[in-house]
C-alpha positions, 0 to 999 in steps of 0.5 A, a space after each residue: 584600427 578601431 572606430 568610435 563615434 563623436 558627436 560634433 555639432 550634433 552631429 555623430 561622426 566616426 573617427 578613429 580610437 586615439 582621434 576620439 581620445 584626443 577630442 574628449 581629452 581637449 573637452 575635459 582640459 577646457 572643462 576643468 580649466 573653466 571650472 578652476 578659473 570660476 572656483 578662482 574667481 569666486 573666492 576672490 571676488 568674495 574676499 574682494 566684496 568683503 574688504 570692499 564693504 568694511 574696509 578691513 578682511 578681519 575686525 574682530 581679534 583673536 581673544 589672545 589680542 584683545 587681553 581678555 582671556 583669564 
């Protein structure tokens, strides 16, 4: 089997091919889950700021609501 080389607590250690695969897939699953967590946080501590600081999450109406279209 081939051999490719991790690093692991800066360290380089050889380990096999789907040995390697399985440690980088690991990586980038918790990657992208810390990532979707923080998108997801973001947007709703933003919407939560704002209901927090006025009360309402939209004051103003559309123009259609407030009658003074044409």
């Amino acid at each position: 089997m081939s051999k490719q080389v991790i690093t692991i607590d800066g360290q380089d250690t050889v380990v096999r091919k789907d040995t390697a695969k399985a440690f980088r897939g690991v990586h980038w699953a918790l990657l992208s889950l810390a990532a979707f967590i923080l998108i997801a946080a973001l947007l709703f501590f933003g919407g939560f700021l704002k209901l927090v600081s006025d009360g309402k999450l939209d004051n103003n109406p559309p123009d259609a609501q407030r009658g003074t279209g044409g």
